[in-house]
N, C-alpha and C positions, 0 to 999 in steps of 0.2 A: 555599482551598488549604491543604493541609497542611502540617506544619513542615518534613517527609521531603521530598515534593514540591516547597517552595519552597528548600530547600536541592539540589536534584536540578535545577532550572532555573538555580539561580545558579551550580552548579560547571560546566554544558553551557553557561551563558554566556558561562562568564570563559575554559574550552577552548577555544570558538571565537575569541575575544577573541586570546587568545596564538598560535594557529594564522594567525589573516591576520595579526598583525604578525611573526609569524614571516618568513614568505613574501610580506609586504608588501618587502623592500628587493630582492628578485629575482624581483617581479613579472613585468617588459616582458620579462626573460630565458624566463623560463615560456614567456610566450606567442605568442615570439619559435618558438622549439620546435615549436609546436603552433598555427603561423600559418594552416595550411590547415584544422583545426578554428575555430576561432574566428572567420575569416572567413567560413566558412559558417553557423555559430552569428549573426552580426550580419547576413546575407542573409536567413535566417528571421525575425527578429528585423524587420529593414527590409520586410519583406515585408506588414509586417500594422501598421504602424505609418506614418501620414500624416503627412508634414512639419510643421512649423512650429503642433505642437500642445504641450497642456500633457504632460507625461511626468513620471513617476516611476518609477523604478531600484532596487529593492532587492535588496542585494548589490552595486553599482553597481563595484566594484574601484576600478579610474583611472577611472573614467568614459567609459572606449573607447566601450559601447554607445551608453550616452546624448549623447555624443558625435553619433557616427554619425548619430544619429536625428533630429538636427536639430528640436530642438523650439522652439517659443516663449516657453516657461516649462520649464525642467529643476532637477529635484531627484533628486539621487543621494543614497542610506544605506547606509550601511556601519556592521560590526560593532565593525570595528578604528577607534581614532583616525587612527592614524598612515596609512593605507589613503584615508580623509576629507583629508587633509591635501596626501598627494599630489595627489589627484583634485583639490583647490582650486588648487595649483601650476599642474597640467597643464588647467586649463578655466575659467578665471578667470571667464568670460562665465556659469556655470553655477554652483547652489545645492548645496553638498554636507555631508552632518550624520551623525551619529553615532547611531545606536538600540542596543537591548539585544538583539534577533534574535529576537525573538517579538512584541510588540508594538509599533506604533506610531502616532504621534500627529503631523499635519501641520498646518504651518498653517492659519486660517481662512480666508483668502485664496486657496488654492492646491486646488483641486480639481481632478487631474487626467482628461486625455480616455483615458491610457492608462496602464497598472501594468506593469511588465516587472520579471521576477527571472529570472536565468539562472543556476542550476546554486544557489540558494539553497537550493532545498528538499532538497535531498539533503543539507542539514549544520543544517537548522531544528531546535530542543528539541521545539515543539510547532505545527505547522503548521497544527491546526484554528486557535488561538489566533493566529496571526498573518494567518490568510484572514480570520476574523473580523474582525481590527483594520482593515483592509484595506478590508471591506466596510460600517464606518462612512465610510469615507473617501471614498467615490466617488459620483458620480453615476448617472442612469439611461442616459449615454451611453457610460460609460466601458469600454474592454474591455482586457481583463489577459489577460495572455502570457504564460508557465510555461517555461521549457527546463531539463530535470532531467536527469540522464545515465540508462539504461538497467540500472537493478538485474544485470541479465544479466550487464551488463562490468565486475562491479564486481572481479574476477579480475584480470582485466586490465589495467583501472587499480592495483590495488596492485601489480602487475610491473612496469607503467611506470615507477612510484614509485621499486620498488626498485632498478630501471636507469640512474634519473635520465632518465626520459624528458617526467617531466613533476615535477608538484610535490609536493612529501611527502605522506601521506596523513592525513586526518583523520577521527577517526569519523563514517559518512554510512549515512545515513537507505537502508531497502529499498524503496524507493517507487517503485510506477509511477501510471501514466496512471488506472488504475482507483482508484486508493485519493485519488488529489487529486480525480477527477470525484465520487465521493460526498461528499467532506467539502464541496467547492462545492457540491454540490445542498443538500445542510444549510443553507448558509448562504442559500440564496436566489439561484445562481447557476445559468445554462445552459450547460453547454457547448456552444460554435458548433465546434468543431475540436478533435481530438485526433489523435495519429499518431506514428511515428517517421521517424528519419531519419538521412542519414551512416551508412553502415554500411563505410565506408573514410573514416574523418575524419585521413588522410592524404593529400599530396597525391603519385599513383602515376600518373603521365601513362595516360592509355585506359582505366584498369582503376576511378578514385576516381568518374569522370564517367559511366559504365556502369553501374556498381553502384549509384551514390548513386542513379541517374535511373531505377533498375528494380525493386530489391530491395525498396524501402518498401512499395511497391503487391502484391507479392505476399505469398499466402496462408503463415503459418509461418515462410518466408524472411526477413519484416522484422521480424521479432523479430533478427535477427541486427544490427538499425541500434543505433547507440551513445549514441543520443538520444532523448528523449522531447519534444515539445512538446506545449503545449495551450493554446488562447486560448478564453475566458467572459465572458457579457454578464452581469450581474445584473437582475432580476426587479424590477422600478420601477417601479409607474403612473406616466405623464405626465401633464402637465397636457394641459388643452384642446385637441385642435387644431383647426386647421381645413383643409380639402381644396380640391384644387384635382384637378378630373376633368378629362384632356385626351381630347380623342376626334378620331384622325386617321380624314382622310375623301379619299377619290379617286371619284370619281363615285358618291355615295350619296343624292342627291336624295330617292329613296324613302324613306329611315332618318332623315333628321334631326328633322323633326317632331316625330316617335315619341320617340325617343333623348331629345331635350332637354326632355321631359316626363315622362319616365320616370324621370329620374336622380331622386333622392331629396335632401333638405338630409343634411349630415349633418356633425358633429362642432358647434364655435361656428360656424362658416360654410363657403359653396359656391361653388365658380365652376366653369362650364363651360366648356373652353377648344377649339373647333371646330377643329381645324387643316385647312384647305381645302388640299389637295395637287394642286393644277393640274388640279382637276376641269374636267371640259367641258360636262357636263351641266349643271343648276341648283340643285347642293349649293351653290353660295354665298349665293344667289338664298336660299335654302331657311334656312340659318344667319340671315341679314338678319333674314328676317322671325321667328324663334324669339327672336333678341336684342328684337323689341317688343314680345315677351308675357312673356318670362322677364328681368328685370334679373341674374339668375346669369350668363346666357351672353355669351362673349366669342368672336369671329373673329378669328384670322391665318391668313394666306394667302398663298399663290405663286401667280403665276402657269404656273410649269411643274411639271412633275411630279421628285421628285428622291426618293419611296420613304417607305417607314413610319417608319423607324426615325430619319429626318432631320425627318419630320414631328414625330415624340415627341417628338425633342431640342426640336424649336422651338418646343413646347409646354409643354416642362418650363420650357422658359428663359424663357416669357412669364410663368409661375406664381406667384402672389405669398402662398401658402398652406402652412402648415406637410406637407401630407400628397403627394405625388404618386400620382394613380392613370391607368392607363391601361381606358379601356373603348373595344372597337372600336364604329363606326357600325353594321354590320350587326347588332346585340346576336343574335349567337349566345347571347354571355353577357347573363342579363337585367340589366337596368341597377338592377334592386330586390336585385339580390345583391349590390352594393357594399357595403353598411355591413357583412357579413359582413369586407371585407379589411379596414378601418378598427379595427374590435374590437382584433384582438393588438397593434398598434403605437399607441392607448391606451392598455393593459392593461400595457406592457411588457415580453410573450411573444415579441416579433418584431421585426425592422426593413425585413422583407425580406417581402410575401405573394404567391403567386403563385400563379395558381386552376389547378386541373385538370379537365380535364375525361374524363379517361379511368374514371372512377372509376362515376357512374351511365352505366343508360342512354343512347345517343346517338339522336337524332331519324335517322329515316331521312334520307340525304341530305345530313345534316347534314357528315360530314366522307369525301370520299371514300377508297376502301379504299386508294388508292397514299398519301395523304396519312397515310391511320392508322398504315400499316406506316412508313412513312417516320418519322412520331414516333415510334413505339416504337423504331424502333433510335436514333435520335440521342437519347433518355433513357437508355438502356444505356451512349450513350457519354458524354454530359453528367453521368450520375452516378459513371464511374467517374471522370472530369476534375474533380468538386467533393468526391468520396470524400463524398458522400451520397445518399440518393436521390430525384429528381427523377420524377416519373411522366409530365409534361407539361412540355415543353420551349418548346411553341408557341403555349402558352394566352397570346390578347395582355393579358390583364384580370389586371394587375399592381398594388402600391400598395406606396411607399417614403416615406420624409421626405427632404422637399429636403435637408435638410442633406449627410445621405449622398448623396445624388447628385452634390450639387456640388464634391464629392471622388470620385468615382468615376472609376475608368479604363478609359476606354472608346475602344478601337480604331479601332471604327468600320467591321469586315469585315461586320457583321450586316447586310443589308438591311432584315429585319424588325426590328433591335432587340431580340429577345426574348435573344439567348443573350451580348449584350454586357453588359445590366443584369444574368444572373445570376451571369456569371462575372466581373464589377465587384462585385457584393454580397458574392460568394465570396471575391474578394482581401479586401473591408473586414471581414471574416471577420461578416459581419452574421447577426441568425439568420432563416434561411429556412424561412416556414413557406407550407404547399401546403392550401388551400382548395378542397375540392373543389363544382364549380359544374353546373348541368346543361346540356347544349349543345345548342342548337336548330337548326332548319333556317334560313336567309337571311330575311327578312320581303322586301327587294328587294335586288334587283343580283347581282350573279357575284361569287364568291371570286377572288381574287390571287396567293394561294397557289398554287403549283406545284412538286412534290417534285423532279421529273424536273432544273427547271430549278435550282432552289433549293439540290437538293441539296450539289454539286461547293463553293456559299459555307459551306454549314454545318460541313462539313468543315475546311476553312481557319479557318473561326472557332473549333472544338474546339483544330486545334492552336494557335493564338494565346493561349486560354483555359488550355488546357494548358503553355503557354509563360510568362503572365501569374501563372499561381499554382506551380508547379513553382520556378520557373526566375524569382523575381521581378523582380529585380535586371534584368532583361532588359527588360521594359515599367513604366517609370520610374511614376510617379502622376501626372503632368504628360500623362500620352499620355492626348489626347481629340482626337475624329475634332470638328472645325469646321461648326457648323452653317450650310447653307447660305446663300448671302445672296439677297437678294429680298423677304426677306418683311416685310409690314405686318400691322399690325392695323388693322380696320377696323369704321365702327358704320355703323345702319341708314342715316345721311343719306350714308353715301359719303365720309368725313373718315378718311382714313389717320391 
């Protein structure tokens, strides 16, 4: 660093420095003002941030967010002492410390699961140099959340200034959503979600709830929102893991054999997990005997039938394995194309894999033409509801890590299961990545699926989904559909 340049960081340090203790003793008045911004600023914010985790806050103010977010371990930083001071006052329960605004350095003990800075960046010296410091600090689960204000308003924030509508002005950064995604890519990060938002961060009864819920998603127009967010995983091989394949079955008798011969070992260890869904035929019968020739495979079972996506749950929840993957009985999808979903969330590229099938050719037969068109439009409407694009909404051959599941919010409207885990992955802002697989004709039994009938739930599910990430604050992270009760597990002698 040069003498210019390290005199050029320490005069933008000690600026910021005097600026929040300026407007540190008429802080709660500020925001007092601008209650209906900020509360929607900590809905964003709570939206993508799972209770009772480790959290860290930089720019933390009082600690209002951090606060909010209810973590298990919280550390707030702040520029200003006096700013730290308060924040100690007002959250005694909570870790709050003093840095220089470009750098810093956390304990060794304190590795957080999430980074949140809200409205930081836009008065940062050098923001590569602080994403940098940032990205010593974290783990391979950890996911960081950015809220900047909109270069756009920055007009208008210095009128508010001059009106007394909000807080004096400080020199601030011309930063958008593009210029933080590449300096994260530099360092080794992906972005899962970028976007705006609040383009009435007033509160104007009909007109702030209208706008705010419509303008974002449209083309040009949501450039007119006063807000920037963006949340990013970082790029970490894991260690080892090991899988756990659930494979639910409703009269497949024909397919099991096959199926549990077919699966592959794959990571440190495998277990096959059968879910019998009140078959009638001798898919149990058929499980039994596959558990005496394979020690991998494991049975649970109902006796009645109660749908796919309850079957998954009770198969995820029997799961004693770092990876969840789902592969259906009939292996449309071949069961040798698994370690394809296992790769990225090894790798650290993904948390989220979900196969398509729309991508090669389809076997004749394989997926009827009311079912094809029926997918394609519920991916037109699934990608505009996750603001990415999805191509295959109803491929069941999915793979996640438990951990993220067992924090996922899940409704529970899906029958099938498929559109509760993506728009659950979607809220944990995981990254979702689409594996494309090839899809065959049935080896035995008849398809389940039926658009005609199915349809009218998926719909209800989109807006739930659209309700759950929109609108977070509305479907708590506590909301999960109860897996049915009935069921055992059971080995070849007949011992539940």
């Amino acid at each position: 660093m040069t003498l210019a340049s390290a005199r050029g960081r320490a005069s933008s340090a000690q600026t910021l420095r005097d600026y929040f203790d300026l407007i540190a003793p008429e802080w709660d008045n500020w925001r007092s003002r601008n209650r209906f911004y900020h509360e929607k600023v900590n809905e964003l914010v709570a939206g993508a941030v799972v209770s009772n985790r480790r959290v860290l806050d930089i720019g933390c103010g009082k600690g209002d967010v951090l606060a909010t977010l209810r973590p298990s371990s919280g550390l707030g930083l702040n520029v200003a002492d006096r700013l730290t001071q308060m924040a100690r006052e007002r959250y005694p329960h909570l870790r709050f410390e003093t840095f220089d605004g470009d750098a810093l350095a956390l304990p060794d003990d304190f590795r957080p699961d999430y980074v949140v800075a809200v409205n930081l960046l836009d008065y940062t010296y050098d923001v590569f140099e602080l994403l940098a410091s940032v990205r010593e600090c974290i783990t391979e689960r950890t996911l960081i959340v950015l809220i900047t204000s909109n270069p756009l308003w920055a007009p208008l924030l210095r009128l508010a200034s001059r009106l007394g509508r909000r807080s004096p002005e400080s020199p601030r950064n011309f930063i958008t959503n593009r210029d933080i995604a590449s300096i994260l890519n530099v360092l080794g990060f992906d972005v899962v979600e970028a976007g705006l938002a609040l383009p009435v961060p007033e509160r104007i009864p009909i007109l702030a709830p209208v706008l705010n819920a419509v303008l974002p998603d449209l083309p040009v127009l949501r450039y007119a929102s006063s807000t920037q967010y963006l949340a990013a995983r970082p790029r970490i091989a894991r260690d080892s893991l090991s899988v756990s394949v659930v494979v639910p079955c409703h009269n497949e008798e024909g397919n099991v054999p096959a199926c549990a011969r077919r699966i592959p070992d794959m990571g440190v260890a495998t277990e096959v997990i059968f879910v019998d869904d009140g078959s009638t035929d001798g898919t149990r019968a058929a499980v039994l005997a596959a558990m005496e020739e394979d020690p991998r495979v494991r049975l649970v079972a109902y006796d009645t039938n109660h749908g796919k996506a309850n079957a998954v749950r009770a198969g995820f929840e029997a799961a004693r394995n770092d990876v969840l993957m789902i592969l259906d009985a009939d292996m449309t999808v071949a069961p040798e194309d698994l370690p394809k979903f296992l790769a990225p969330l090894q790798a650290g590229t993904a948390e989220f894999v979900n196969g398509t099938r729309l991508v090669y050719p389809i076997e004749d037969q394989a997926m009827p033409t009311a079912n094809f068109i029926g997918n394609k439009a519920f991916c037109l409407l699934v990608s505009w509801v996750l603001r990415q694009r999805v191509s295959d909404t109803l491929c069941g051959t999915k793979a996640l890590l438990r951990r993220d599941y067992e924090s996922m919010p899940l409704p529970g409207r899906d029958r099938w299961g498929d559109f509760d885990l993506l728009f659950g992955a979607a809220r944990q802002k995981l990254r979702i990545l689409e594996i494309p697989i090839h899809y065959r004709e049935r080896v035995a039994g008849e398809s389940k699926m039926n658009v005609r009938r199915d349809g009218p739930m998926f719909l209800g599910t989109c807006l739930q989904g659209w309700r759950m990430l929109r609108r977070p604050g509305s479907v708590p992270w506590s909301t999960r559909e109860r897996t049915a009760g009935g069921i055992q597990e059971l080995s070849p002698a007949g011992d539940a």
